[in-house]
TORNU-476456 format. One line per 2 residues: number of its first residue (from 1); their letters; for each residue x, y, z of C-alpha. Coordinates in pm, 1 decimal. Last residue first. Layout:
NUM> A> X,Y,Z  ...
//
This chain:
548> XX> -1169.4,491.4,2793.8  -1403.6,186.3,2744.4
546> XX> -1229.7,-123.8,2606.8  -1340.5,-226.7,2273.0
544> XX> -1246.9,-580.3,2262.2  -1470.5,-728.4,2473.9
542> XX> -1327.7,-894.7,2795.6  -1341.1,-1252.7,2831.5
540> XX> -1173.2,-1260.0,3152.3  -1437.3,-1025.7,3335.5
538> XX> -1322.5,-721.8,3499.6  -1311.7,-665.4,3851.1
536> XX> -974.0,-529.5,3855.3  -820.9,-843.3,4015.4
534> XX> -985.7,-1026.7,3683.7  -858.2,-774.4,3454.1
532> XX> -511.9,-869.3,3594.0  -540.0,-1208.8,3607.1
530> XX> -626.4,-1238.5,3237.7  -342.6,-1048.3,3083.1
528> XX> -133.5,-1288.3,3304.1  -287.4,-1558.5,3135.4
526> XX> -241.4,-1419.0,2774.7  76.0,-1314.2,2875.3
524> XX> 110.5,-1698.8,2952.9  -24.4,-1844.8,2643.3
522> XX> 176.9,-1559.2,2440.4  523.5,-1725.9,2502.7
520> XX> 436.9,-2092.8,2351.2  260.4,-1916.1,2064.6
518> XX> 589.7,-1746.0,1935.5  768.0,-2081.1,2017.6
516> XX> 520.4,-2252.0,1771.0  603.9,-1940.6,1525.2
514> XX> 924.8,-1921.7,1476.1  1003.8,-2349.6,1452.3
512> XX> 835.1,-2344.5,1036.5  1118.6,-2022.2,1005.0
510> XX> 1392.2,-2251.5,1139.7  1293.7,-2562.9,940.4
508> XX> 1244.0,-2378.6,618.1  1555.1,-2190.2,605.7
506> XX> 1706.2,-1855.2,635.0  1410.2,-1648.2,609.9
504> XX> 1512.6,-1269.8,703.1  1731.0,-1082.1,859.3
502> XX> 1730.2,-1343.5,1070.7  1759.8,-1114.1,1428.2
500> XX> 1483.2,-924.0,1242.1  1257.4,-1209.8,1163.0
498> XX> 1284.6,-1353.4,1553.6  1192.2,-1011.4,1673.3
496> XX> 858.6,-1045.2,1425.6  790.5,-1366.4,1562.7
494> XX> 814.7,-1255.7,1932.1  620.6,-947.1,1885.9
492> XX> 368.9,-1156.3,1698.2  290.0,-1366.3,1976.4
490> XX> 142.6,-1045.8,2107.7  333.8,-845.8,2407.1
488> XX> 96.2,-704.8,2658.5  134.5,-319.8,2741.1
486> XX> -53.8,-156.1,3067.0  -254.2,188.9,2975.1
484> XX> -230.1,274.2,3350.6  -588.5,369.0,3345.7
482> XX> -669.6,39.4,3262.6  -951.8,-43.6,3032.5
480> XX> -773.8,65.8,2746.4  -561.4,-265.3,2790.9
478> XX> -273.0,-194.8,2512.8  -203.9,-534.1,2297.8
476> XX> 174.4,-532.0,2211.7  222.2,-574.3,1817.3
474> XX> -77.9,-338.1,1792.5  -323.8,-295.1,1457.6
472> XX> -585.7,-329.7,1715.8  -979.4,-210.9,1534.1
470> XX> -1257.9,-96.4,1811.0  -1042.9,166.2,1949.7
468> XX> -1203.3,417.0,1761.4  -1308.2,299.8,1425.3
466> XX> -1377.5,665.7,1299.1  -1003.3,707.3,1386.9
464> XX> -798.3,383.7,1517.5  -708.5,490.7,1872.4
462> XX> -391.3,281.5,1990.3  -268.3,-55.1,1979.6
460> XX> 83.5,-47.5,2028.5  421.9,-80.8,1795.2
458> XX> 206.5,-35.9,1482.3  227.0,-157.3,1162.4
456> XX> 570.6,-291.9,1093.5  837.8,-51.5,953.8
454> XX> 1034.5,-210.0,640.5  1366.8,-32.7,567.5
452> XX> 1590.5,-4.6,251.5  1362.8,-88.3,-49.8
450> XX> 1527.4,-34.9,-344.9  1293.5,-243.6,-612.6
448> XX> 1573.3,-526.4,-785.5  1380.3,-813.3,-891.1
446> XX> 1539.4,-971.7,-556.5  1398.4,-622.0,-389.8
444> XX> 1028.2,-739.2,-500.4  1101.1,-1143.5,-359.6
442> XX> 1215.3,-986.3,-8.9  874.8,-751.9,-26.6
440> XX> 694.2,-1073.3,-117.7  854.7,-1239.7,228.8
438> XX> 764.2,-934.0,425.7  387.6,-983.1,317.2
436> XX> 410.0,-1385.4,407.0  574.8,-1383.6,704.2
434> XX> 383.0,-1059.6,788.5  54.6,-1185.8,724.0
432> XX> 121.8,-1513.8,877.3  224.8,-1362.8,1240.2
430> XX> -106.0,-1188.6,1220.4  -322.0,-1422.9,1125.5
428> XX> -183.2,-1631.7,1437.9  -243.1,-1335.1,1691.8
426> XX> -187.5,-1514.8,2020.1  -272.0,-1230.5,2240.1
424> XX> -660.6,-1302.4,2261.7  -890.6,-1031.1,2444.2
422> XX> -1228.6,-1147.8,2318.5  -1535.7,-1033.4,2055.4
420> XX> -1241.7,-965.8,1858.6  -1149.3,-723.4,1561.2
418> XX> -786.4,-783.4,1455.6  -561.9,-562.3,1250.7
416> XX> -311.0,-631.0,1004.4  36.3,-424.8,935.0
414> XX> 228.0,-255.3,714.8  316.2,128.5,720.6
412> XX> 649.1,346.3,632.6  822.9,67.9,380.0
410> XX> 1107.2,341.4,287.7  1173.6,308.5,-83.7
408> XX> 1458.9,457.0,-267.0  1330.4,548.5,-626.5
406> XX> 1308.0,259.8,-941.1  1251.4,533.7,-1207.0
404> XX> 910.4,636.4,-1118.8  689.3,415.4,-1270.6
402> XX> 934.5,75.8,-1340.0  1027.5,80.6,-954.3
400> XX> 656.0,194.7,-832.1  523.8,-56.4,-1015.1
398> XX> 737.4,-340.1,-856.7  655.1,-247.8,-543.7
396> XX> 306.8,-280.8,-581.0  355.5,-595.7,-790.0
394> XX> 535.2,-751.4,-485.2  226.6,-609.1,-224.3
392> XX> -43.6,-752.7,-428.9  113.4,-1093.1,-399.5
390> XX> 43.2,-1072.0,-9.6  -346.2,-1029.6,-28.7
388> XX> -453.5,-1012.4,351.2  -772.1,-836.2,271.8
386> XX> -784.8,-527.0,509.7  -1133.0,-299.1,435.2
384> XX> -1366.8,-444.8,712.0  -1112.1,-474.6,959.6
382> XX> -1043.4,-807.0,1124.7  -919.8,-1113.3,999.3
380> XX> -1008.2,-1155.2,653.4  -849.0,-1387.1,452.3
378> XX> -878.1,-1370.4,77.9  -1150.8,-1617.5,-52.9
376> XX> -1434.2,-1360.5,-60.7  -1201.1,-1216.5,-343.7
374> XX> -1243.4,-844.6,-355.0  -1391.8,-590.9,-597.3
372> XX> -1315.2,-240.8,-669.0  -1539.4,-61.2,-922.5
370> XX> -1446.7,208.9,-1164.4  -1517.3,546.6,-1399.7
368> XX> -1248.3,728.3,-1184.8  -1429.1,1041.8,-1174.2
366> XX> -1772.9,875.5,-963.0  -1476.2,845.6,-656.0
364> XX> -1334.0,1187.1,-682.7  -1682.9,1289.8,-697.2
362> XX> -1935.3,1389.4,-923.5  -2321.8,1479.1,-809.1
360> XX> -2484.0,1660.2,-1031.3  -2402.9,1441.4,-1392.6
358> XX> -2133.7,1263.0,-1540.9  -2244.0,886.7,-1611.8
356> XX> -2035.1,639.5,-1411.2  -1872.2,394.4,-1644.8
354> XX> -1724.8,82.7,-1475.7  -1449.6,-79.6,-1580.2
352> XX> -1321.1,-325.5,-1401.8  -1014.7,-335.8,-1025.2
350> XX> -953.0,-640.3,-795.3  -824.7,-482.6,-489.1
348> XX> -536.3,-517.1,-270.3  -397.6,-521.5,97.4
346> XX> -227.1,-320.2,337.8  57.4,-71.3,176.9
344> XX> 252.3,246.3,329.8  527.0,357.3,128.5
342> XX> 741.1,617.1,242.7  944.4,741.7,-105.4
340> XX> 1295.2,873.0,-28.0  1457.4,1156.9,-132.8
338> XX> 1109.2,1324.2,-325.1  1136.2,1667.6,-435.8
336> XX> 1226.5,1586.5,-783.8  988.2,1812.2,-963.8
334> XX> 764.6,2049.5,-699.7  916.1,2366.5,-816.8
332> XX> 950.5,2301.7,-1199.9  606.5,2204.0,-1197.3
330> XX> 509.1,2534.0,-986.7  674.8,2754.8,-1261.9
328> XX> 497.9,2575.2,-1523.0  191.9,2685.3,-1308.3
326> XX> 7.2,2389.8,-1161.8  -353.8,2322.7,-1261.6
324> XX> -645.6,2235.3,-987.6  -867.8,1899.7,-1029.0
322> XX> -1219.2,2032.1,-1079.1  -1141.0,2109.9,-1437.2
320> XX> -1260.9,2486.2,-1574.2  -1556.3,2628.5,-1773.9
318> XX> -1791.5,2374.2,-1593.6  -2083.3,2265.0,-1781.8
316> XX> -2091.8,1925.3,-1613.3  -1989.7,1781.4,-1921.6
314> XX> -1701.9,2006.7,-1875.9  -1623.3,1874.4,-1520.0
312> XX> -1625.7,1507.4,-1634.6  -1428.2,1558.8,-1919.7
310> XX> -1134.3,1760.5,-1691.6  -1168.3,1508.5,-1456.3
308> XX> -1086.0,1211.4,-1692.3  -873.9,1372.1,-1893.6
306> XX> -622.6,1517.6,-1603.4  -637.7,1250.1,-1372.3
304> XX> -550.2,977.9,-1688.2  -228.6,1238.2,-1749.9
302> XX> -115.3,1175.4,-1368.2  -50.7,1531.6,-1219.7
300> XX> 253.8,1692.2,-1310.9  639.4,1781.0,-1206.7
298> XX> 739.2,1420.4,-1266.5  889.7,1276.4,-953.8
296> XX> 676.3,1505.7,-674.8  389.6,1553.2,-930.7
294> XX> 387.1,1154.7,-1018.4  384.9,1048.4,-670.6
292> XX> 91.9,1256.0,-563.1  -201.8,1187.8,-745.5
290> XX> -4.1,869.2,-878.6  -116.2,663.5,-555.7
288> XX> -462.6,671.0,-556.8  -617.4,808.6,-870.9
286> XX> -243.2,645.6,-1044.4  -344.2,304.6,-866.9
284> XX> -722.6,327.1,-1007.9  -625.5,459.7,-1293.3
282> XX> -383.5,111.2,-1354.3  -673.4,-114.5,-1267.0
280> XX> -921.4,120.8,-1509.7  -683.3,46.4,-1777.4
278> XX> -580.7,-360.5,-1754.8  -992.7,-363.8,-1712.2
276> XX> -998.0,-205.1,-2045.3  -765.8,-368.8,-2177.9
274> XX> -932.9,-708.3,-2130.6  -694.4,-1022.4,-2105.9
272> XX> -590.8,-973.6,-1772.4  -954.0,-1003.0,-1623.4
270> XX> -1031.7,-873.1,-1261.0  -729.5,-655.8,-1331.5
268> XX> -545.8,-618.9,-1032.1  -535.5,-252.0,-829.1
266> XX> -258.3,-281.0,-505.1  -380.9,-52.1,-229.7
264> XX> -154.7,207.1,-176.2  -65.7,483.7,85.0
262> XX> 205.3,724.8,42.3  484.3,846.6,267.2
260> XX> 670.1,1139.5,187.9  1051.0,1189.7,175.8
258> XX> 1303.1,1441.6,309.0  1666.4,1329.1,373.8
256> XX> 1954.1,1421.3,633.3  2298.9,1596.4,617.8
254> XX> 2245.8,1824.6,897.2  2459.8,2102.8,782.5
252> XX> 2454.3,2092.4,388.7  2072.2,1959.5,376.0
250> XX> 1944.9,2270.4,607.4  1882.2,2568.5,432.1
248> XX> 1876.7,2546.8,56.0  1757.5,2194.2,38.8
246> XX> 1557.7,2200.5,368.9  1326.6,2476.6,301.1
244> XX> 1317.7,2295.8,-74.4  1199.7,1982.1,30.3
242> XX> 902.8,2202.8,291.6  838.3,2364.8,-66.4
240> XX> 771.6,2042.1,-194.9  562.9,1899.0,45.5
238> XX> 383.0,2222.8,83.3  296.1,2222.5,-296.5
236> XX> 168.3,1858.5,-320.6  -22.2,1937.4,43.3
234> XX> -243.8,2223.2,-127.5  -285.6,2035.1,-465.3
232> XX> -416.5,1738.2,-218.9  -668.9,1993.0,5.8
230> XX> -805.3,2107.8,-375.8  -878.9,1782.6,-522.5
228> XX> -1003.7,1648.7,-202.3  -1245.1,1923.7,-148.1
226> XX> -1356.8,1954.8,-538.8  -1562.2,1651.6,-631.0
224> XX> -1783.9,1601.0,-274.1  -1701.8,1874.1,-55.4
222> XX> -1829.2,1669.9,220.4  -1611.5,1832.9,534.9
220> XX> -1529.4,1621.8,844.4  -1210.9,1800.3,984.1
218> XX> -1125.5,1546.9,1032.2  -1265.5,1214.7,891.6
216> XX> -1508.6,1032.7,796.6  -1610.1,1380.7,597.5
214> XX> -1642.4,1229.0,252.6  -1440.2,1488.2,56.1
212> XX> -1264.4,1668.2,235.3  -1112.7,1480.7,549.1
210> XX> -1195.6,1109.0,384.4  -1008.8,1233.6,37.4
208> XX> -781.0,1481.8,93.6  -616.4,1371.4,462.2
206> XX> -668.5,994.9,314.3  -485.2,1055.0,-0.6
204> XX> -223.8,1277.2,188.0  -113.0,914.9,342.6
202> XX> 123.0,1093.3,619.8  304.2,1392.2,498.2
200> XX> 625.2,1542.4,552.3  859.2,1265.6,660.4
198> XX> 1190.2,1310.2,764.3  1485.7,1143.2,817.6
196> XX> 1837.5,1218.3,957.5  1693.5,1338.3,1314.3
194> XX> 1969.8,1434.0,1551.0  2115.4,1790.5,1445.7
192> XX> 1726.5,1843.4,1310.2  1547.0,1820.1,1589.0
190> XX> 1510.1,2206.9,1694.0  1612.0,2391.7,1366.8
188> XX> 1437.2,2127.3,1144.3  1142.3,2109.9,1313.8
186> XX> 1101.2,2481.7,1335.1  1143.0,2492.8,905.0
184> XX> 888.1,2228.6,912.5  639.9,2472.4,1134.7
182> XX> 754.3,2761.4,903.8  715.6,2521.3,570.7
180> XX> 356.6,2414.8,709.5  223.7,2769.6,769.2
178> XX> 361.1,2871.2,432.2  213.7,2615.7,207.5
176> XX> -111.1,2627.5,440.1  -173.5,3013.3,297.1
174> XX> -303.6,2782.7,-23.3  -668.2,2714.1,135.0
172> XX> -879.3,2432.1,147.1  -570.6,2208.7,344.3
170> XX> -754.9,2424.9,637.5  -1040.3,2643.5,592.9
168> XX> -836.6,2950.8,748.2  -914.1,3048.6,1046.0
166> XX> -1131.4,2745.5,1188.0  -920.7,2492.7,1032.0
164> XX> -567.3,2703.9,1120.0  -747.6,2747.4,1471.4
162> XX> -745.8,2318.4,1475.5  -397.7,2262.0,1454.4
160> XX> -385.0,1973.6,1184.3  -368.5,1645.8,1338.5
158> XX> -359.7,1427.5,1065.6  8.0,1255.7,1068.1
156> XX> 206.0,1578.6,977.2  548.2,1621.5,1034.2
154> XX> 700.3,1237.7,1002.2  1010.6,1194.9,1150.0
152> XX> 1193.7,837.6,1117.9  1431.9,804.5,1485.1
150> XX> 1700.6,596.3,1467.2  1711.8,340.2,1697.7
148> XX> 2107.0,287.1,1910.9  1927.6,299.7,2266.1
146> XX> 2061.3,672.4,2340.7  1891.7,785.6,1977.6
144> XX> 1577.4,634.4,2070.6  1593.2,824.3,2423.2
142> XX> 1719.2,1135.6,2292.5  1467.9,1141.2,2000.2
140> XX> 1203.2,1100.2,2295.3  1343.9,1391.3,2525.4
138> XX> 1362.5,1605.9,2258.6  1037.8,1532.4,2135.2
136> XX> 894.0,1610.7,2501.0  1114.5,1916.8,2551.8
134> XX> 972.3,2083.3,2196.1  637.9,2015.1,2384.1
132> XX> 727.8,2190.6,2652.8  885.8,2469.4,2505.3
130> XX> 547.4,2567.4,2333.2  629.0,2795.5,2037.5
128> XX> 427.4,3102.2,2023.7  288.2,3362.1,1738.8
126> XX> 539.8,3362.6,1454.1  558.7,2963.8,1459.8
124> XX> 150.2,2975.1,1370.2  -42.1,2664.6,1462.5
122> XX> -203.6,2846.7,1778.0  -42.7,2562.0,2014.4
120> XX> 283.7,2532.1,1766.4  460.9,2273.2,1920.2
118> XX> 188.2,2057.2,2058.9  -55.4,2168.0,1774.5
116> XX> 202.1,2004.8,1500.2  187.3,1697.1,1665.1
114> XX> 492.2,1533.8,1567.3  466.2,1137.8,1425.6
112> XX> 634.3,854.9,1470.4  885.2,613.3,1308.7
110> XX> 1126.3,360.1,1488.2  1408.7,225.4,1369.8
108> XX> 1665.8,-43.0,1397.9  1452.3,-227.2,1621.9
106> XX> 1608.1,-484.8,1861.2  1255.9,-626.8,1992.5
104> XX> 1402.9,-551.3,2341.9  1543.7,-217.8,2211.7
102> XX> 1151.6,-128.3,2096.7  995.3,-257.9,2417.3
100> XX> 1261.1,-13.8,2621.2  1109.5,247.9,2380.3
98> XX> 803.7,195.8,2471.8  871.2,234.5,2883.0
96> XX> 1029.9,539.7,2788.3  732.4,674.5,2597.0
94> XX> 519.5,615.3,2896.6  389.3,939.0,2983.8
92> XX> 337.7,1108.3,2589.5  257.7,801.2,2537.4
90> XX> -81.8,748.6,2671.5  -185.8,516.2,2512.5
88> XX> -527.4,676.1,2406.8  -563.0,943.9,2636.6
86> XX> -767.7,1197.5,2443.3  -777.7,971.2,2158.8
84> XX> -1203.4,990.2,2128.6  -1431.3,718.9,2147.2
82> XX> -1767.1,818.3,2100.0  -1845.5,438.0,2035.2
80> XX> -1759.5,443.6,1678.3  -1655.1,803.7,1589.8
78> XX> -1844.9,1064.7,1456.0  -2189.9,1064.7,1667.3
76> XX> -2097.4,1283.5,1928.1  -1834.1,1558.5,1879.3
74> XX> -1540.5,1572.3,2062.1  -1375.7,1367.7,1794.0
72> XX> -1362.7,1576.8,1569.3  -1234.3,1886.0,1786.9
70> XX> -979.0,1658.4,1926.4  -871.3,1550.4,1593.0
68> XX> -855.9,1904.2,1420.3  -585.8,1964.3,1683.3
66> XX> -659.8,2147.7,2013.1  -328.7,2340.6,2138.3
64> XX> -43.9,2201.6,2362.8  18.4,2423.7,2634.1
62> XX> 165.4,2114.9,2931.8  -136.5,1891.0,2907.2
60> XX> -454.6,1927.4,2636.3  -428.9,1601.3,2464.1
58> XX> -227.2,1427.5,2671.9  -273.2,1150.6,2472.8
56> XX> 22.6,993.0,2262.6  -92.4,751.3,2052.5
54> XX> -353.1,786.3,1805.4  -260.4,1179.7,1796.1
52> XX> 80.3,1124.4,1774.9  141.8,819.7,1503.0
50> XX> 282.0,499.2,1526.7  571.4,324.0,1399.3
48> XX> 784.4,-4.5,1427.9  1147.6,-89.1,1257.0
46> XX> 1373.5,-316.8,1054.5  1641.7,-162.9,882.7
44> XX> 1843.8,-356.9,572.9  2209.2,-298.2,665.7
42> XX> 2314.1,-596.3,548.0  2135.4,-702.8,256.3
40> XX> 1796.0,-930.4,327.4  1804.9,-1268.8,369.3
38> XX> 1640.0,-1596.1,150.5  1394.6,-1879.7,171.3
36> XX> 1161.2,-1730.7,-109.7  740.7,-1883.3,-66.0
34> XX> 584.5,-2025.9,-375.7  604.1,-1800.5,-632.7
32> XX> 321.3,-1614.3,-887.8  397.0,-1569.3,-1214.6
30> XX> 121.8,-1467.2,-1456.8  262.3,-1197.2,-1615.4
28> XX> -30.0,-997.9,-1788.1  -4.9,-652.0,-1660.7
26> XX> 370.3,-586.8,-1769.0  495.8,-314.9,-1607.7
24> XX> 830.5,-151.6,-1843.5  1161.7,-160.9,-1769.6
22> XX> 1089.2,-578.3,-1679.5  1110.8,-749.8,-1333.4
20> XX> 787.1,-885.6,-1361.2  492.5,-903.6,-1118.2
18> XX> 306.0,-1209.3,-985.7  -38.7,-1346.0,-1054.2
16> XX> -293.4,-1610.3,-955.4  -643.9,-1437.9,-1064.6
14> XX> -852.3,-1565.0,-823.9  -1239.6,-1510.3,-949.1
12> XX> -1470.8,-1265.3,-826.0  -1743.7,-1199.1,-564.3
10> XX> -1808.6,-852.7,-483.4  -1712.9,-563.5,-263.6
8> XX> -1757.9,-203.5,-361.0  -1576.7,21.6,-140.3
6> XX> -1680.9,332.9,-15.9  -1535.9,312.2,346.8
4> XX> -1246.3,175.4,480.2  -960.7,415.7,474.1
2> XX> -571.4,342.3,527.6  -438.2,410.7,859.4
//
């Protein structure tokens, strides 16, 4: 998921505005919609994900190795409650039971994660591959595969075999490149005959930026204005090496596509008319965003990066930039390694100048001479950092068609979470935000953005890092409280399968219908849900963070 911390909330005004289908992105449009009544092209694919290490469990069963996760987490005081994923949903049990939810939803997709440590226990493909764990991806890709949804691959979702941290510093250190392609090049051999998309990375901001440089995350290092730089030029060059790896080797036989998926926020201009809030709004997207997209499409790091880091480490007195320089060599390597771009959006951010002075203490953040503000207007359902800002997500899209020369888009993460004081299955807010977040990606593709699948954010609720299980991003609610990790289908599962058999919006009256007979169904799972923490001695209103 995206991150939550560091942000700089304020009061501001709504700025009503839309996104134009021009060559170039024009800041200033003010054109905001009312809601499109409208399909999507045939063929559009509809899907869920999740990740392994927030879902699976199992975290030390049948040889697989300790991930950076378990090691984080295993410590007290870093996550919210002490949670920890070692169960979590226990997937790697019930993934047949998930998958029959999936068909019953009628999913064209569904994307997940492999944990790298459950295949490679000592990270390393020359040292030992665990069979098992080879068995249990088979088996899953089987399953999906056997109920007509195609399986969407990412490789690394966070959970970096821990003896490569220990070992080797991580994403710190460039011997990664290598490790990664041989554990990609491993995925490829085993899965590779039945999985026709692939993800390398998940959100590589987050890995860099809340792994290395805050340390909210694993593997909790606070190498404030040089960790992220140097874990994200470390990723860049595995991504596109992994590309390559399959280019040369694999492409011709298994016929299937490599892609990333980034994370963006959407960065408006708190005023339109001032340039140099139209600026620090577009560095904040190509800080976020552009750190990675513009190396894999352009060969080079975002030219604002560049200046602004580069000043701020020489009036620091530094002979060299903080952010790392690729060889022309490397440029030519890591240009046009991108198939597909994953996309994973959430909400946006009002985006002015703000000039931090260069001194001691720099950091990624401090480099982008900014401050993000929110509208205390913008709904607000659950997690601390997850506006629901719908028109952000059009312009988004639009961006990244005029940026980067209008690339096929996978929609790899979108979603709302809920924080409750109790259980509650009829998720309202949630229903709305994807009516209305799905409906601006329907208006971005009818200004001509290639977007070819949307995957809702997430099938389950499962372990939400530093959060714990304190935040549900679920379409089926997951009682933690249970050892048997029961599933309860939210409303929004039944509003969300009414979307896909649509395709879409077809008309007002049959949309406006969707959701009364969504909250018709959840009033008895809510009831059942009920019963069956009461015959387990648990009270009705149950909290919900649900001990492990």
């Amino acid at each position: 998921m995206l991150p939550r911390g560091l942000l700089r909330l304020g009061h501001v005004l709504v700025l009503l505005l839309c996104v134009s289908a021009s060559d170039d992105f024009d800041w200033t449009k003010n054109d905001r919609s009312s809601f499109y009544y409208g399909t999507f092209q045939t063929g559009f694919s509809w899907g869920a994900g999740s990740s392994a290490y927030q879902t699976e469990g199992a975290w030390n069963i049948d040889g697989k190795g300790m991930s950076i996760w378990d090691a984080f987490t295993h410590k007290k005081g870093r996550i919210y409650l002490n949670d920890t994923g070692d169960s979590s949903c226990e997937g790697y049990y019930k993934f047949k039971d998930d998958v029959s939810l999936m068909k019953d939803m009628k999913l064209n997709h569904y994307r997940f994660s492999l944990s790298w440590p459950r295949l490679l226990p000592n990270g390393l493909k020359s040292e030992y591959i665990n069979e098992k764990g080879i068995k249990y991806y088979d088996d899953l890709i089987n399953t999906l595969l056997d109920n007509k949804i195609t399986p969407i691959v990412t490789m690394y979702h966070w959970d970096l075999p821990q003896v490569l941290e220990e070992k080797y510093g991580g994403w710190q250190n460039s011997s990664m490149v290598n490790y990664f392609n041989d554990y990609a090049n491993l995925c490829f051999e085993r899965f590779g005959n039945r999985v026709k998309y692939w993800i390398t990375f998940n959100n590589p901001w987050s890995i860099a930026v809340e792994g290395y440089e805050t340390g909210e995350h694993a593997p909790g290092l606070k190498l404030r204005g040089t960790g992220a730089y140097k874990a994200a030029h470390n990723m860049i060059k595995a991504h596109a090496k992994v590309w390559h790896t399959y280019d040369t080797q694999w492409r011709s036989k298994q016929k299937g596509l490599v892609g990333i998926s980034l994370s963006a926020d959407w960065g408006e201009p708190v005023d339109i008319t001032n340039q140099r809030d139209i600026e620090a709004a577009e560095r904040y997207i190509q800080f976020y965003m552009g750190w990675f997209a513009t190396p894999l499409f352009n060969g080079d790091y975002p030219q604002v990066m560049k200046d602004y880091i580069g000043r701020k480490s020489a009036q620091q007195g530094l002979g060299v930039s903080r952010l790392p320089v690729f060889s022309a060599q490397e440029k030519s390597f890591i240009r046009g390694t991108c198939d597909f771009l994953g996309i994973g959006h959430f909400t946006t951010r009002y985006i002015t100048q703000k000039n931090y002075p260069s001194g001691q203490v720099n950091s990624y953040f401090t480099d982008r001479d900014l401050a993000e503000l929110v509208d205390p207007h913008w709904p607000d359902p659950g997690s601390e950092w997850l506006y629901s800002v719908p028109w952000g997500f059009r312009r988004l899209l639009n961006f990244v068609k005029t940026q980067y020369g209008n690339p096929m888009i996978y929609v790899t993460e979108n979603g709302v979470s809920e924080k409750m004081l109790c259980t509650d299955l009829c998720d309202e807010w949630r229903m709305q935000y994807m009516k209305d977040y799905i409906n601006e990606m329907l208006k971005a593709m009818k200004d001509g953005v290639d977007v070819k699948g949307y995957t809702a954010w997430s099938l389950l609720d499962k372990f939400e890092w530093d959060e714990g299980f304190s935040e549900r991003f679920g379409l089926y609610y997951v009682d933690f409280g249970n050892k048997n990790k029961p599933r309860y289908p939210k409303a929004s599962v039944q509003y969300y399968k009414r979307i896909i058999s649509s395709n879409g919006f077809p008309n007002q009256r049959e949309v406006e219908s969707w959701k009364r007979k969504a909250l018709e169904t959840c009033s008895s799972s809510n009831q059942l849900l009920a019963e069956n923490k009461e015959h387990a001695g648990m009270p009705k209103a149950w909290p919900v963070h649900d001990e492990v």
